[in-house]
VOKOLKOL-493372 format. One record per residue (C-alpha): residue in one letter; x, y, z. Coordinates in pm, whole numbers, plus 32768, in hexadecimal, padded with zeros to 4 digits. Each point is the difference from the previous one (the first is absolute). Layout:
% VOKOLKOL-493372
AXYZ/...
% end
This chain:
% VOKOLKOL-493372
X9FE473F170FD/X800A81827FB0/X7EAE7FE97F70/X7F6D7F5B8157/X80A080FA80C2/X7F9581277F2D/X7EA67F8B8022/X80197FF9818B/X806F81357FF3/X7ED280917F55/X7F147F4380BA/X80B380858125/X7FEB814F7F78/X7E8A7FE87FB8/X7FB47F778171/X80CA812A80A5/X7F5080F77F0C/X7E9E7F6D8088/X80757FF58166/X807281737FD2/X7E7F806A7F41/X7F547F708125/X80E780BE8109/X7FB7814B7F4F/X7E737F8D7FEB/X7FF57F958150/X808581588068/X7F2B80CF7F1E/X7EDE7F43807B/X806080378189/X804F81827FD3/X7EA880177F38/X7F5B7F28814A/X8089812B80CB/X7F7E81117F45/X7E4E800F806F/X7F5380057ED9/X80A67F8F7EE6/X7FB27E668003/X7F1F7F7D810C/X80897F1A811A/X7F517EBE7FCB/X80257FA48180/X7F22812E8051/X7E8D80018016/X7F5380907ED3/X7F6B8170806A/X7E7180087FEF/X7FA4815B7F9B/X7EF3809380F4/X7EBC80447F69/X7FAC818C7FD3/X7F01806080A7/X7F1A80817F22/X7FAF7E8D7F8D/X7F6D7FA88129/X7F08810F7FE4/X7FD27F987E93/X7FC47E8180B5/X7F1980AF8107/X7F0680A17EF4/X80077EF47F38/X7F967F0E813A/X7F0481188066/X7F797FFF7EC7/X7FB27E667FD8/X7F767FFA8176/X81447F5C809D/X8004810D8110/X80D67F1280D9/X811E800D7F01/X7FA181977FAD/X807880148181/X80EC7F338004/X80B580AE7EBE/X7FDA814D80D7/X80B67F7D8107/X811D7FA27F26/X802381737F5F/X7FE9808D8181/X81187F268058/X80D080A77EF7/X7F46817D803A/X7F5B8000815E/X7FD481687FE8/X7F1380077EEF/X7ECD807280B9/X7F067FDC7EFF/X80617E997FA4/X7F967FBA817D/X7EE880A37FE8/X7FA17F327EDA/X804E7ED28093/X7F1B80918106/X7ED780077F43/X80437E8B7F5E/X7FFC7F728140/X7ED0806C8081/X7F957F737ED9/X80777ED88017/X7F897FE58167/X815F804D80DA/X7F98811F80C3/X81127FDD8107/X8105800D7EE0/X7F2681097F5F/X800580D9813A/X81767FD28036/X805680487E6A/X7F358135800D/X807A805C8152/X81837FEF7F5B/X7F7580E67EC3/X7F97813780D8/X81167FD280EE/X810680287EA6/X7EE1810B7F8E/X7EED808F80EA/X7FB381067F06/X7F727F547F0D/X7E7F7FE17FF6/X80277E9A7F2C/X80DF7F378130/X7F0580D68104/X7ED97F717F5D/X807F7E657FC1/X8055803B8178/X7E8D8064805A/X7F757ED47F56/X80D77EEB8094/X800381028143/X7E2F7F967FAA/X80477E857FD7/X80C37FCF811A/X7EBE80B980D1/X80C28118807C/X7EFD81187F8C/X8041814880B2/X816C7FF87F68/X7F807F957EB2/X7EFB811E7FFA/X810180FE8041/X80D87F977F07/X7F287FCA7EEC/X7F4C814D8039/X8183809F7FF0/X80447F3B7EA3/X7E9680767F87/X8077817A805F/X814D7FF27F57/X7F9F7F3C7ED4/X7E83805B7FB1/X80017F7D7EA6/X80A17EB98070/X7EF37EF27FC7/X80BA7EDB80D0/X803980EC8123/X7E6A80277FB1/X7FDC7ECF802B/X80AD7F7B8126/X7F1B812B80C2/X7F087F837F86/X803F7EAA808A/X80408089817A/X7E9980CF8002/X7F807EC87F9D/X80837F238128/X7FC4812180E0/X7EAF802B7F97/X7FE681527F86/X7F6D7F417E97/X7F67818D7F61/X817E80527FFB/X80787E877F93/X7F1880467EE0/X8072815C7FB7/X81887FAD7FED/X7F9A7EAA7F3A/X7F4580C47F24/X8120810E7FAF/X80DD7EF07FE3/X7F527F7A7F01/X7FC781327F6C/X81A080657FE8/X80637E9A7F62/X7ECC7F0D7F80/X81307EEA7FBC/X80827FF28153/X7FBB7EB780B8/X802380A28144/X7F0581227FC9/X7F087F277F7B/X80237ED58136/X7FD6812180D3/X7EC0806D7F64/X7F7B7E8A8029/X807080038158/X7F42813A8064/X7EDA7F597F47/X804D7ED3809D/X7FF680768189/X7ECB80B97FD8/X7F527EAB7F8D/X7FD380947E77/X80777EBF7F7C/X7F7E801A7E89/X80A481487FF1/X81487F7880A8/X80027F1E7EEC/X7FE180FA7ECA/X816A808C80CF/X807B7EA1801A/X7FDE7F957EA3/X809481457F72/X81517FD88112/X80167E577F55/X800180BD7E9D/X810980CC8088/X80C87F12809F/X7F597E857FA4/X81827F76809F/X7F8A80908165/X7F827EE980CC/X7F4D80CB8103/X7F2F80947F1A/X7F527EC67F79/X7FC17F8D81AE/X7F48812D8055/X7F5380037EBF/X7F887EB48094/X7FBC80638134/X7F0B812B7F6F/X7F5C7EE17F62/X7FE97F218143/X7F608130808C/X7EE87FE57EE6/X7FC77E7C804C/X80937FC37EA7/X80C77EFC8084/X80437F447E94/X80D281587F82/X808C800D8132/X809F7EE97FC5/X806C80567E93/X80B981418094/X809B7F2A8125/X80827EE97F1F/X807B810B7F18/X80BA80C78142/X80B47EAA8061/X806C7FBE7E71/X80B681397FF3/X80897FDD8180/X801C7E828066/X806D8047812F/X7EDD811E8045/X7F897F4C815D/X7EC481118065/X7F9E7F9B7E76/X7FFC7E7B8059/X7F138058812F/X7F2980D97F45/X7FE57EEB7EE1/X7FB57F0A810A/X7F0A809180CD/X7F2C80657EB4/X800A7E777F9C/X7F607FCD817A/X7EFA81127FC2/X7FD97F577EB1/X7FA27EB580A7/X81407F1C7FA1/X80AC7FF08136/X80DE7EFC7F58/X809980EE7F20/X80108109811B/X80E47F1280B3/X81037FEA7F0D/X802E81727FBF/X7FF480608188/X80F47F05804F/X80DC80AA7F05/X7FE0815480A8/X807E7F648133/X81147F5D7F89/X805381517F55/X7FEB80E6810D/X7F9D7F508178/X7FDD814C80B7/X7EA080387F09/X7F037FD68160/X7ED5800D7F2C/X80807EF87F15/X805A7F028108/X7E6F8074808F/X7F807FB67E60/X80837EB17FFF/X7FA37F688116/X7E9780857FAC/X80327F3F7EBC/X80597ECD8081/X7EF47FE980EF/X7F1980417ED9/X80B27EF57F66/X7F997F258149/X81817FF38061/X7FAD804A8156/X815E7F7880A3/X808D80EB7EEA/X7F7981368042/X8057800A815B/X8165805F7FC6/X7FEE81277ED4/X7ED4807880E0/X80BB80338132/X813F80807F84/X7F1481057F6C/X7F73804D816D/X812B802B80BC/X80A380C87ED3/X7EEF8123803D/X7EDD7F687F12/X7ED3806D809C/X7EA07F967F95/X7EC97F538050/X80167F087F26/X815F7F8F802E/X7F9E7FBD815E/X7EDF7F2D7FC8/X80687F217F02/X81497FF380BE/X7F227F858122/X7F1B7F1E7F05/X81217F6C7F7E/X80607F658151/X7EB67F7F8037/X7FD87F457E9B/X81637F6F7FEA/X80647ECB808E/X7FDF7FBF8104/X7F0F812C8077/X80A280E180F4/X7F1680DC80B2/X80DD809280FC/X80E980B97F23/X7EE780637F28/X7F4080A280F7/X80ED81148019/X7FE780647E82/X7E7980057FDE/X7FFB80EB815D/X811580BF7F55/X7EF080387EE0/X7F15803280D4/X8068812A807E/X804980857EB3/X7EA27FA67FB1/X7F137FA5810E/X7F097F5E7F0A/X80FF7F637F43/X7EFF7EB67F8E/X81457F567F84/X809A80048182/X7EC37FB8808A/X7FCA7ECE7F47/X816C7FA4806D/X7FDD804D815C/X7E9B7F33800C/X80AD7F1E7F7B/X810D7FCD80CF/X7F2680138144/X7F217EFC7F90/X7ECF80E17FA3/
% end
């Protein structure tokens, strides 16, 4: 009996000696909960530490650098959101957009950089050449003439002048600032495309394309460079490069719409209609605003005999500004060879053509045609 009851009373013991250790744990444990810091609260979220900036412009070069301009920009944008007063990042964000063919963003990017920093000649410049593709010259010209004055050695700011002589036709001085551009950096993309361009305006096409392949060995990851490489060589009738340089401007940017129409409109020069099809359907479904690719394929696919086809791409084309003598005729042609023949809204088209071209032999034929002649 003694020995039973000493051995409750130890297991007793032991049980009140547990109870007691998890009391003190328990309140260890809570004071330590109280105290930020010490243990993490399992109920709260995990923090995610926010990235430093500096590795999205380590992400943006690295883009820029393998041709993904899209994500180049779109890394930019994240380091802004972190530093939006970094002028020059905007500026160079800027630049890669008109690259990459958003000259409304690159206006309104460039437009931020001089507002945070009108005294540089770097954000004054950018600004003058998406100021140039967005066809607002006279500010363009005054700004890139102030960037040329404040920076003379700069071959970009070079550059971009060069660019606005050469859409406002004053080509001796395109030449001139292409030339020094050239002349202050050999390796810059920019000064070298501008040298091409100024070539390229004055209808110098070999020469454009001397410029042209030394901007590609400057910057092969540039899709621009390789589509007006091509269309130098469209200019020569060397329609089978052409082709070489489009296909290679669409590898690097697959979503490079102008590059799609280029590729396809040198396959219908190249007599195989079929193929220009494919690729100028692609530009459309890429980028629908493109007039003159709506206008390519519907020349296609009447040369394909798709008459009922054509009718649609060509007059999207027409009442989005495409105007041409031979989108009206074979708009008008195409009515009167589909099924069934309808004269009456042909008609229209071939007079349309007509007075483009009053011995248009294409609307003639139509209109004879259509009158029973």
């Amino acid at each position: 009996m003694y020995i039973t009851d000493s051995r409750k009373r130890r297991r007793q013991r032991r049980r009140n000696r547990i109870l007691f250790g998890f009391a003190v744990v328990g309140l260890v444990v809570l004071a330590l909960l109280r105290r930020p810091g010490l243990i993490p609260n399992p109920f709260q979220p995990t923090p995610t530490p926010t990235p430093a900036p500096a590795n999205f412009l380590l992400a943006a070069d690295l883009a820029y650098q393998e041709g993904r301009l899209a994500d180049a920009i779109a890394a930019y944008r994240e380091y802004l959101a972190l530093v939006p007063d970094d002028a020059a990042v905007w500026a160079e964000m800027a630049r890669l957009q008109v690259w990459d063919g958003d000259y409304a963003g690159a206006l309104a990017s460039a437009r931020e950089a001089v507002r945070l920093d009108e005294e540089e000649p770097f954000h004054l410049a950018v600004l003058a050449w998406a100021l140039d593709w967005n066809r607002s010259y006279n500010e363009a010209i005054s700004l890139a003439i102030n960037a040329v004055d404040r920076a003379p050695q700069s071959a970009l700011a070079r550059a971009y002048l060069s660019e606005v002589y050469a859409d406002i036709g004053n080509w001796p001085r395109a030449l001139e600032e292409a030339q020094e551009a050239v002349r202050l950096d050999p390796q810059s993309p920019d000064a070298q495309r501008a040298l091409g361009y100024a070539y390229h305006v004055q209808g110098k096409y070999r020469e454009a394309l001397t410029a042209y392949a030394a901007a590609i060995e400057a910057a092969p990851q540039l899709a621009r460079l390789y589509y007006e490489q091509g269309q130098n060589l469209t200019a020569l009738g060397n329609h089978a490069a052409a082709i070489e340089s489009f296909r290679q401007a669409v590898k690097v940017n697959p979503k490079f719409a102008a590059a799609y129409d280029a590729l396809g409109w040198a396959y219908y020069y190249q007599g195989d209609p079929e193929r220009a099809v494919i690729e100028l359907q692609r530009a459309v479904e890429l980028d629908p605003t493109i007039a003159e690719a709506w206008a390519h394929l519907g020349m296609a696919l009447y040369r394909r005999q798709r008459y009922e086809d054509a009718v649609e791409p060509l007059r999207k084309a027409i009442e989005m500004g495409a105007d041409n003598e031979a989108y009206y005729y074979t708009l008008g042609l195409a009515y009167i060879y589909g099924e069934p023949r309808n004269c009456d809204e042909a008609i229209p088209w071939l007079e349309k053509a007509l007075e483009k071209n009053p011995t248009s032999q294409p609307a003639l034929v139509g209109l004879n045609t259509c009158r029973g002649g």
